[in-house]
SEFI-362791 format. One record per residue: residue number from 1; x, y, z of N, C-alpha, C, CB in turn. Coordinates in steps of 0.001 Angstrom, whole numbers, plus 500000, padded with zeros to 6 digits. Glycine has a CB too. Example, Ala and Ser with C-alpha at 12.3 -4.5 7.8 and 13.67 -1.06 7.14 Angstrom:
% residues 2
R  num    n_c1    n_c2    n_c3   ca_c1   ca_c2   ca_c3    c_c1    c_c2    c_c3   cb_c1   cb_c2   cb_c3
R    1  513190  494310  507800  512300  495500  507800  513200  496700  507800  511308  495527  509046
R    2  512850  497750  507080  513670  498940  507140  512900  500030  507870  514084  499402  505725
% end
This chain:
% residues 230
R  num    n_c1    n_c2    n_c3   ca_c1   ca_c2   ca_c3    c_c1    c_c2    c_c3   cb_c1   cb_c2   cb_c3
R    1  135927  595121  100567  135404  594297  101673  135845  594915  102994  135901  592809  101564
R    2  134924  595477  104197  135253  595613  105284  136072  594469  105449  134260  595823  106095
R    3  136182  595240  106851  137485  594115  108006  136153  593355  108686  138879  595301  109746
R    4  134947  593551  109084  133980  592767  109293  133485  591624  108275  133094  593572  109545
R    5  133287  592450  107106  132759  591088  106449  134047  589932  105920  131783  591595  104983
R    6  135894  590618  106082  136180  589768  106364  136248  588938  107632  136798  589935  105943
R    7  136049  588961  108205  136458  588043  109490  135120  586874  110025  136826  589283  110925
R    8  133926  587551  108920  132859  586943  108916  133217  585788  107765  131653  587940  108691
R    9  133808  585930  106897  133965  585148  105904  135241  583988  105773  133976  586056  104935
R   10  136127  584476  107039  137069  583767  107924  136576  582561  108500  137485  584588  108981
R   11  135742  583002  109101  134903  582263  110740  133751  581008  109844  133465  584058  112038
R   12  133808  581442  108260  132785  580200  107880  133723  579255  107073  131321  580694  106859
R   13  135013  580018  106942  135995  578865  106267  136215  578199  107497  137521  579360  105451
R   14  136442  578354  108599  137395  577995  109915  135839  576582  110291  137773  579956  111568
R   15  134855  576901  110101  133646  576237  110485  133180  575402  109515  132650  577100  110819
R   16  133770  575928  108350  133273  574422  107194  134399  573348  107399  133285  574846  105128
R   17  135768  573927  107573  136856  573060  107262  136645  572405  108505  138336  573673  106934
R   18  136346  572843  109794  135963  571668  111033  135242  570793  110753  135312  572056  112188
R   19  134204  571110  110071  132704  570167  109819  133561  569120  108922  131050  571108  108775
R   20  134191  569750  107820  134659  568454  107265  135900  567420  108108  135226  568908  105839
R   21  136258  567826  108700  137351  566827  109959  136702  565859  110572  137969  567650  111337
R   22  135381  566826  111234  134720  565994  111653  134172  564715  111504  134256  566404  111745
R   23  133195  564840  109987  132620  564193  108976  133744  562849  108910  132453  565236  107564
R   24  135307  563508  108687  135887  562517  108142  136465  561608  108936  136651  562898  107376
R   25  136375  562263  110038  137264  560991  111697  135884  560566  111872  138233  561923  113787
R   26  134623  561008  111623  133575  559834  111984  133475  558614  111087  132163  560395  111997
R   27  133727  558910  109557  133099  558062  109061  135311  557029  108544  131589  558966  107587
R   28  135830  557430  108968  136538  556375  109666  136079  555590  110524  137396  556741  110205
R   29  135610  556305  111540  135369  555015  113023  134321  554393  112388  134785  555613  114910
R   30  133368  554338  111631  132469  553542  111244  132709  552860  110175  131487  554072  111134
R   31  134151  552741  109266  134580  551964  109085  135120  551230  109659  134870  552119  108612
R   32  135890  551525  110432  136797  550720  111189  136219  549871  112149  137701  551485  111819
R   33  134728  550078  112357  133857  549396  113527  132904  548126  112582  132637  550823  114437
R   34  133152  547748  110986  132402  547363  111013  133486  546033  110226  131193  548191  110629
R   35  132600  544864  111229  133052  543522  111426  133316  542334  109951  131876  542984  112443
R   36  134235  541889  109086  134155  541645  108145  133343  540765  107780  134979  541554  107881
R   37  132470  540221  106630  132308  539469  106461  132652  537991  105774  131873  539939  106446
R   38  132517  537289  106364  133604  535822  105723  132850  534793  106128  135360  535520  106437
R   39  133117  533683  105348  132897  532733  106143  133794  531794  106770  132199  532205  105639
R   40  133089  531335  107952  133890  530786  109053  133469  529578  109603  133973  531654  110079
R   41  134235  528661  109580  134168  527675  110791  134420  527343  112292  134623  527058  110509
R   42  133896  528099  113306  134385  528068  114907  134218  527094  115505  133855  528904  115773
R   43  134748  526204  116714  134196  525281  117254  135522  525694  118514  133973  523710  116298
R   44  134493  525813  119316  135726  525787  120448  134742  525125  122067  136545  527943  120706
R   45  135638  524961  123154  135406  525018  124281  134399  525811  125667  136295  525096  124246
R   46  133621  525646  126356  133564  526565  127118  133008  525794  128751  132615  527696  126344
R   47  133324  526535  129612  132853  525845  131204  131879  525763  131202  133035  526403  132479
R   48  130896  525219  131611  129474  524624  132078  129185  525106  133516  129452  522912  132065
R   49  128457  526482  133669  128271  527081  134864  127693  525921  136094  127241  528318  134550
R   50  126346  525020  135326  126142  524335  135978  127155  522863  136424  125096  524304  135527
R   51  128267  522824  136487  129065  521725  137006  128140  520243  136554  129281  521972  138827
R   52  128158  520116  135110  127630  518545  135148  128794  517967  135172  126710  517932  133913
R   53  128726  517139  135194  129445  515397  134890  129795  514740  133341  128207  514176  135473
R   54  129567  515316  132388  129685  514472  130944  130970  513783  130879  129604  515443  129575
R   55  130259  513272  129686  131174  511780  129851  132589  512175  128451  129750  509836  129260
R   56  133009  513438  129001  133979  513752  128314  135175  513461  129206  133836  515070  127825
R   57  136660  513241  128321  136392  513284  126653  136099  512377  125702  137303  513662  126071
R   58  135784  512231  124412  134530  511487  123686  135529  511219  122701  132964  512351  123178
R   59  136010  510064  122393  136824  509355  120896  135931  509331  119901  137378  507715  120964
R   60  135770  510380  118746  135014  509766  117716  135600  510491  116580  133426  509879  117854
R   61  135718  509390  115268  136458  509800  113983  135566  511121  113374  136517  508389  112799
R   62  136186  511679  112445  135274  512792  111893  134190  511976  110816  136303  514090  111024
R   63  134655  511120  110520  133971  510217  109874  132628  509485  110454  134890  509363  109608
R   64  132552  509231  111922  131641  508941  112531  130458  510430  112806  132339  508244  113719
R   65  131665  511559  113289  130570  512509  113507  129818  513107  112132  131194  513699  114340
R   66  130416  513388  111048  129780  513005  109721  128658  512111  109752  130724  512391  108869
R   67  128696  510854  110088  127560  510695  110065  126075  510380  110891  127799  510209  109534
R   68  126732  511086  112231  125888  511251  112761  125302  512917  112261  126287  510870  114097
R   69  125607  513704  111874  125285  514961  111950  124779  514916  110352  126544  516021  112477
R   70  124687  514073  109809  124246  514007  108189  122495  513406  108476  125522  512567  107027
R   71  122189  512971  109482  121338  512475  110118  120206  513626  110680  122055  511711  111073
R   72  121105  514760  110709  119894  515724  111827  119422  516512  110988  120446  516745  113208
R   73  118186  516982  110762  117270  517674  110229  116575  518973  110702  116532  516896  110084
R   74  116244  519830  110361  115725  521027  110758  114650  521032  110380  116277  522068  110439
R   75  113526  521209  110910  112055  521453  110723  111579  522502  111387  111267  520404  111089
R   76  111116  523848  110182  110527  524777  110699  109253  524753  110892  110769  525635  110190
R   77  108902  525148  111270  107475  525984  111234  106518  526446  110775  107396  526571  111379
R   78  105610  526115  110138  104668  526879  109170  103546  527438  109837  104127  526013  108068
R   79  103201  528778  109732  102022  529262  109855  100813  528576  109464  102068  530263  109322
R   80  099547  528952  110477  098564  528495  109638  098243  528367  108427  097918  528841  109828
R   81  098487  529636  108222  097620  529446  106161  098787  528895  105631  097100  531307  104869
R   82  100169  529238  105740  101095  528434  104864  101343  526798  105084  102425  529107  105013
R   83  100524  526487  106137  100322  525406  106304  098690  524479  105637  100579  525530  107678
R   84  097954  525390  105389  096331  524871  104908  097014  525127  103336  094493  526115  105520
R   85  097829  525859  103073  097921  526029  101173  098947  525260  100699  098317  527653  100493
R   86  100384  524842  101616  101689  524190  101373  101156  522752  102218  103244  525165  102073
R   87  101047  522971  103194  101478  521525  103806  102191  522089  104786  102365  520390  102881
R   88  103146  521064  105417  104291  521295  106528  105115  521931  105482  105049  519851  107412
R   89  106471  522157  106091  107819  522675  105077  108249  521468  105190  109030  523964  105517
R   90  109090  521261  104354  110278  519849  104094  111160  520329  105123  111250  519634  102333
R   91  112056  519530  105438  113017  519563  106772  114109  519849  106012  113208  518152  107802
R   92  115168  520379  106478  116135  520843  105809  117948  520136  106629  115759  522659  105873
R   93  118901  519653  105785  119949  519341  106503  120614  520333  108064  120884  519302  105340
R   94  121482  519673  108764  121865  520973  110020  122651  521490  109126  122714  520656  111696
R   95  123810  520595  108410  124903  521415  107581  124649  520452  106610  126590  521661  108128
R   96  125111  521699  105423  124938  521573  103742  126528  520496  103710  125033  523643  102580
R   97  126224  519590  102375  127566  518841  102573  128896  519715  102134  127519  517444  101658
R   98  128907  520779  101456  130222  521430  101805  130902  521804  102752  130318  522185  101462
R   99  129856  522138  103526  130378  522429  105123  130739  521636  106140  129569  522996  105782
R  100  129972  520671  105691  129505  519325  106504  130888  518499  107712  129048  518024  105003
R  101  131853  518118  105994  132735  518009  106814  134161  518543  107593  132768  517377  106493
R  102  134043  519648  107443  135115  520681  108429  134380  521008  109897  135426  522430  107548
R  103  132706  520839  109868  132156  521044  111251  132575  519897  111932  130612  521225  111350
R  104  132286  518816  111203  132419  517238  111623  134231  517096  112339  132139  516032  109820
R  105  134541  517212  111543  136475  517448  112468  136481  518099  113234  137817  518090  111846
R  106  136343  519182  113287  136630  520119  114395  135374  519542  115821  136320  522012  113664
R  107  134920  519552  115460  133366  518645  116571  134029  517337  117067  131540  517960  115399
R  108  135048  516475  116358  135155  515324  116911  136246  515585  117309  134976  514202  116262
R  109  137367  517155  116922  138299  516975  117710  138036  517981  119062  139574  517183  116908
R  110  137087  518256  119320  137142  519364  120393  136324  518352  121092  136531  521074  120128
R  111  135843  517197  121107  134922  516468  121989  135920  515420  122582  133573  515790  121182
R  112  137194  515542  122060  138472  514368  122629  139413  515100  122979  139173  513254  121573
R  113  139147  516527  123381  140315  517195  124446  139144  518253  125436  141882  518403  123339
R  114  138148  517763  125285  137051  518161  126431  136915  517994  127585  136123  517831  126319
R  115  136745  518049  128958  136563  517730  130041  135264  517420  130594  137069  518478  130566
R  116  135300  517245  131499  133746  516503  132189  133249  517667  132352  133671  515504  133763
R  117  133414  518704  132457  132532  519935  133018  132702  521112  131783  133210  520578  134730
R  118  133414  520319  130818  132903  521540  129553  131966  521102  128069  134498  522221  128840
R  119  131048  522010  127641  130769  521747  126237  131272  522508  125052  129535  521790  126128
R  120  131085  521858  124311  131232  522498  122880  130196  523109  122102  131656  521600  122049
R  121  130814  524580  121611  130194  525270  121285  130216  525723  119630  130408  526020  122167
R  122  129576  525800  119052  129869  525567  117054  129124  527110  117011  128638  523726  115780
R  123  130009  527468  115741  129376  528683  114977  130118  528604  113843  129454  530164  115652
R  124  128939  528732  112988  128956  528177  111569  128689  529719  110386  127452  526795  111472
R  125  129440  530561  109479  128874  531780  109133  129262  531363  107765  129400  533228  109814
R  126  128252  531532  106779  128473  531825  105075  128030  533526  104849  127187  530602  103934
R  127  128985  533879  104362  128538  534891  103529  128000  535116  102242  129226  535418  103492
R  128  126900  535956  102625  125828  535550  101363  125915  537465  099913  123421  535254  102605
R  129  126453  537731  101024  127136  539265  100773  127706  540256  101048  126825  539794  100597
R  130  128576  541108  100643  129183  541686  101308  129203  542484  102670  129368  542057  100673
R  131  127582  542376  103108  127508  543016  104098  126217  542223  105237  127281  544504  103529
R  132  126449  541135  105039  125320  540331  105370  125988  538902  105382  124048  540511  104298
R  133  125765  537792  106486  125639  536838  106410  124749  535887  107019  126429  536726  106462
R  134  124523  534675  107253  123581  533456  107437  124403  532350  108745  123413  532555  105644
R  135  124023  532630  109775  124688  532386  111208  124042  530804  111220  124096  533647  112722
R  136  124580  529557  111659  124304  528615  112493  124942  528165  113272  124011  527888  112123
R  137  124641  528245  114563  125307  528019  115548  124582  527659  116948  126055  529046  115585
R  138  124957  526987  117693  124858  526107  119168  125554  525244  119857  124038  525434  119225
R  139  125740  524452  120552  125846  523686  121516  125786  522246  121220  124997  524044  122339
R  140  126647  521489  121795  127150  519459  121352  127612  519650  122944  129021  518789  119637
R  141  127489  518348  123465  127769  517608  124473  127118  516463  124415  127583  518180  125544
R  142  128078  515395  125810  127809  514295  125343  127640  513530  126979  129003  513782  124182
R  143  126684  512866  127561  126121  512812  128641  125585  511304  128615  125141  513942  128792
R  144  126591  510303  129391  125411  508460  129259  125835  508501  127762  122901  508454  129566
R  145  124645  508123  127423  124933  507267  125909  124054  507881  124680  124418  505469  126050
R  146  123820  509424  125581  123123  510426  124732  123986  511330  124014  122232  511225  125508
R  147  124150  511811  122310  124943  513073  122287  123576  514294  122137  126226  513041  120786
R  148  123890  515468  122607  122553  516701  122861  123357  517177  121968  122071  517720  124437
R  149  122785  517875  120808  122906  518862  119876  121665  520447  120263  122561  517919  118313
R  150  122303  521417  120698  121313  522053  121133  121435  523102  119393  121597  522821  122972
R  151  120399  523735  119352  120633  524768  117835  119546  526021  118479  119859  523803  115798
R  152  121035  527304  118754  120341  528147  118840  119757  528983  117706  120862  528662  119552
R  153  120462  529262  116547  120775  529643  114798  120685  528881  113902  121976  530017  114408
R  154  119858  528690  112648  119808  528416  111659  119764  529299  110703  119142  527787  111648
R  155  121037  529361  110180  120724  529901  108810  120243  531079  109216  119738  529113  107875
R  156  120667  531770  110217  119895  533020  110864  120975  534355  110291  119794  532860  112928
R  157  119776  535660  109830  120179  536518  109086  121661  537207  110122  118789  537520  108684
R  158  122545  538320  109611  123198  538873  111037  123770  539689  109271  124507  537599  112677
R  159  123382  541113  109640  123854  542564  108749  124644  542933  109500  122869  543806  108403
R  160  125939  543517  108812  126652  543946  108980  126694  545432  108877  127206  543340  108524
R  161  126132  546386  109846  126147  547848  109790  126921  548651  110299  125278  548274  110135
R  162  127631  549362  109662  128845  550447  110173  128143  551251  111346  129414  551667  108817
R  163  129796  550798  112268  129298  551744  114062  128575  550786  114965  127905  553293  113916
R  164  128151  549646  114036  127106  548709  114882  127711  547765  115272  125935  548151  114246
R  165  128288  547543  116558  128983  545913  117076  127531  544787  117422  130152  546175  119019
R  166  128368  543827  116632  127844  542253  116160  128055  541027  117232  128752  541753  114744
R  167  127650  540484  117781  127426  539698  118730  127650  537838  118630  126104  540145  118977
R  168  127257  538184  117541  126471  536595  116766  128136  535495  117396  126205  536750  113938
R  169  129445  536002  116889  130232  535326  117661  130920  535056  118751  130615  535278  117364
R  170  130497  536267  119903  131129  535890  120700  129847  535456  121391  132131  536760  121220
R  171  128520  534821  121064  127293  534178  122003  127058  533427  121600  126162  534634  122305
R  172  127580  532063  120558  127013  531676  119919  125727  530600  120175  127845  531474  119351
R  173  125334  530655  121466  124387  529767  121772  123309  530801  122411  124947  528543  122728
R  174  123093  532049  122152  122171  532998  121962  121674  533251  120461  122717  534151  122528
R  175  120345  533435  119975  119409  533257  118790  119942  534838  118707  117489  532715  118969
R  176  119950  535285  117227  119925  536446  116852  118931  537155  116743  120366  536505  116035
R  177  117839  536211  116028  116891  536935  116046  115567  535433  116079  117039  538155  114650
R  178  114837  536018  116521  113458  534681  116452  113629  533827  115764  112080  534942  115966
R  179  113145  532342  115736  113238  531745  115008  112210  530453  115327  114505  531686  114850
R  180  111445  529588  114255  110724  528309  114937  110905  527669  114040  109292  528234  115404
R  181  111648  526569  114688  112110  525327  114252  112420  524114  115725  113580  525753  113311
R  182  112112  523072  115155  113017  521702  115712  113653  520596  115241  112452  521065  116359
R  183  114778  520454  115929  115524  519138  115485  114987  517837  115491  116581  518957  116208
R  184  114798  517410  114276  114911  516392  114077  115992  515013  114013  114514  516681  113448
R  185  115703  513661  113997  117071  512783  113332  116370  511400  112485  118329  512086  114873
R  186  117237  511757  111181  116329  510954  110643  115671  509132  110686  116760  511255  109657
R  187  117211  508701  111813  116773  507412  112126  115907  507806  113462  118068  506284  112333
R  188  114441  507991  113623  113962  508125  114676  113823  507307  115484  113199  508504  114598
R  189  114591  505891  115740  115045  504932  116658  115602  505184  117623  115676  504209  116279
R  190  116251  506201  117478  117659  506260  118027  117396  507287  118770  118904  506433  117084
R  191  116287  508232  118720  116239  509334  119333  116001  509055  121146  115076  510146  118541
R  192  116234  509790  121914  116257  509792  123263  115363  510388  123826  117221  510182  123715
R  193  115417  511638  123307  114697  513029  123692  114924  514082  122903  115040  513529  124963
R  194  113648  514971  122507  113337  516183  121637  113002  517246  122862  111937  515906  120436
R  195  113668  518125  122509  113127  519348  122910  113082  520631  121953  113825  519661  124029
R  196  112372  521864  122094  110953  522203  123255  109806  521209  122949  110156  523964  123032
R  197  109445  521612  124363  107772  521268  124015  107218  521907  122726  106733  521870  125248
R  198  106016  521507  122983  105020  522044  121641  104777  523503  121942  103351  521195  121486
R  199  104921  523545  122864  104724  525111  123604  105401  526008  123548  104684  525231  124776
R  200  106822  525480  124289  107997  526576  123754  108231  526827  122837  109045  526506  123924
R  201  108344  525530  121339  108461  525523  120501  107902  526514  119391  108343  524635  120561
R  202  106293  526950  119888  105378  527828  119433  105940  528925  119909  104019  527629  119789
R  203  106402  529420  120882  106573  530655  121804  108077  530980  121669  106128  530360  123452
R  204  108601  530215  121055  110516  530071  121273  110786  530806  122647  111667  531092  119813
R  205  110447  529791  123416  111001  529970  124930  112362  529197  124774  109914  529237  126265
R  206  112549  528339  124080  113575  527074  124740  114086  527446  123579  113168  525263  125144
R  207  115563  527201  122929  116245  526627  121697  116012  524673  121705  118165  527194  121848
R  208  116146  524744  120429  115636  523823  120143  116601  522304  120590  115318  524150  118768
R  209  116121  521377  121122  117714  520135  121335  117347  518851  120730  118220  519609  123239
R  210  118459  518469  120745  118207  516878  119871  119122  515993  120668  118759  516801  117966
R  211  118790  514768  121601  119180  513841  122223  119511  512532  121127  118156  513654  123286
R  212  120447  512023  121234  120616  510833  120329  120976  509790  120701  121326  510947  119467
R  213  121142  508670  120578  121978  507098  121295  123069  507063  120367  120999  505316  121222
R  214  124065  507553  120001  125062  507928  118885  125814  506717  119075  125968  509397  119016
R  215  126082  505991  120458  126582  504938  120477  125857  503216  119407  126581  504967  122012
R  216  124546  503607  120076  123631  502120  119294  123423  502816  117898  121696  501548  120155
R  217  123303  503645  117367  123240  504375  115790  125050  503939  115138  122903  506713  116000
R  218  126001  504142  115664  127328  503774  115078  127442  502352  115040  128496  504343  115841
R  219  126788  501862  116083  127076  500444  115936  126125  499497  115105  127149  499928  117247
R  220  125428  500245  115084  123956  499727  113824  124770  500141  112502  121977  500942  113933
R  221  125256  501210  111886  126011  501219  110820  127324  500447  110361  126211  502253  110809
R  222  127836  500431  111966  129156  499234  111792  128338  497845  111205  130080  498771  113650
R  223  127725  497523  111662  127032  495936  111508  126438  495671  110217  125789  495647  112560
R  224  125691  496957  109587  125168  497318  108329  126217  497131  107203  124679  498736  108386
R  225  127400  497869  107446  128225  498039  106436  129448  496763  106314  128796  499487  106662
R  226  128959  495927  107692  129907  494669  107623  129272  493734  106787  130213  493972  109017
R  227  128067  493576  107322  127093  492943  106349  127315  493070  104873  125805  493479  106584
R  228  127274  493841  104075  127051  494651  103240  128442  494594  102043  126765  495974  104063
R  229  129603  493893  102828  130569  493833  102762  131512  495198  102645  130553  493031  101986
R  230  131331  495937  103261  131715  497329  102758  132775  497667  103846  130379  498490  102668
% end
């Protein structure tokens, strides 16, 4: 072997063994960048840019918010034809009852150390696989004798891809990805106000909100279950 074709045969060890360094501090950082999946219960605090007034902070057992939130319904959307061959879709619970009540505590305790100028913000994550989970999450406040449940997420997809930073929790009242649905409640007595319009609703301009009288709905169940002897 020349002294050329060694130094040629030098220069491709010196250039493979980089490539592999390389290779291997990248696909570290793209482990290390990618966000676990679990599931989680969040409920925390945040300021209200617009300075309202709510009528925080709000006394209510987890037991009460249980059942007000066992009450709200999700109704999507059906396309035309899946609507001329199905019908509407059936409405679906906000939270499944396993979940149901750990949202419900944490919701009734973050609404009794709240202030007049903050709401509460929920994010709700099941993991459905190791690299993938199912986001619900939005917005509770409580205003007069209305509680607003706003829902930006249902059950909304969020993949987990190496190198790719994930959002879904630190916004949780930003949609991940499209979605058409509205809140429903199933005692429709009690309701105050629905939002979007029929319009936004079609267009998902607005996330979707649900106004309630949570006060005359608790006290209709108090009276029910006194009755009732219960």
């Amino acid at each position: 072997m020349t002294q050329a074709s060694f130094q040629r045969s030098m220069l491709r060890l010196f250039l493979l063994a980089g490539l592999a360094v390389v290779a291997t501090a990248c696909n570290f950082q793209y482990r290390a960048a990618v966000v676990p999946v679990e599931d989680e219960v969040l409920v925390w605090m945040v300021p209200d840019d617009g300075k309202p007034d709510y009528n925080h902070p709000v006394r209510l057992s987890s037991q009460e918010m249980t059942s007000i939130l066992q009450e709200v319904r999700v109704q999507f959307k059906a396309n035309w034809l899946q609507n001329f061959i199905t019908g509407p879709l059936e409405s679906v619970p906000l939270f499944q009852k396993p979940i149901l009540a750990r949202v419900a505590l944490s919701l009734a305790e973050a609404l009794e150390k709240a202030g007049s100028r903050q709401r509460i913000v929920f994010y709700v994550a099941q993991r459905r696989t190791n690299d993938h989970r199912d986001v619900t999450s939005g917005s509770l406040f409580v205003k007069g004798r209305g509680l607003t449940i706003v829902l930006a997420n249902y059950q909304n997809r969020v993949d987990v891809i190496p190198g790719l930073r994930v959002y879904d929790r630190t916004t949780p009242e930003m949609a991940v990805a499209p979605q058409q649905f509205t809140l429903a409640f199933s005692r429709a007595e009690f309701v105050i106000q629905r939002e979007p319009s029929i319009v936004d609703g079609v267009f998902g301009a607005a996330p979707s909100k649900l106004m309630v009288d949570y006060a005359q709905f608790l006290q209709g169940k108090s009276k029910k279950a006194a009755a009732s002897g219960h």
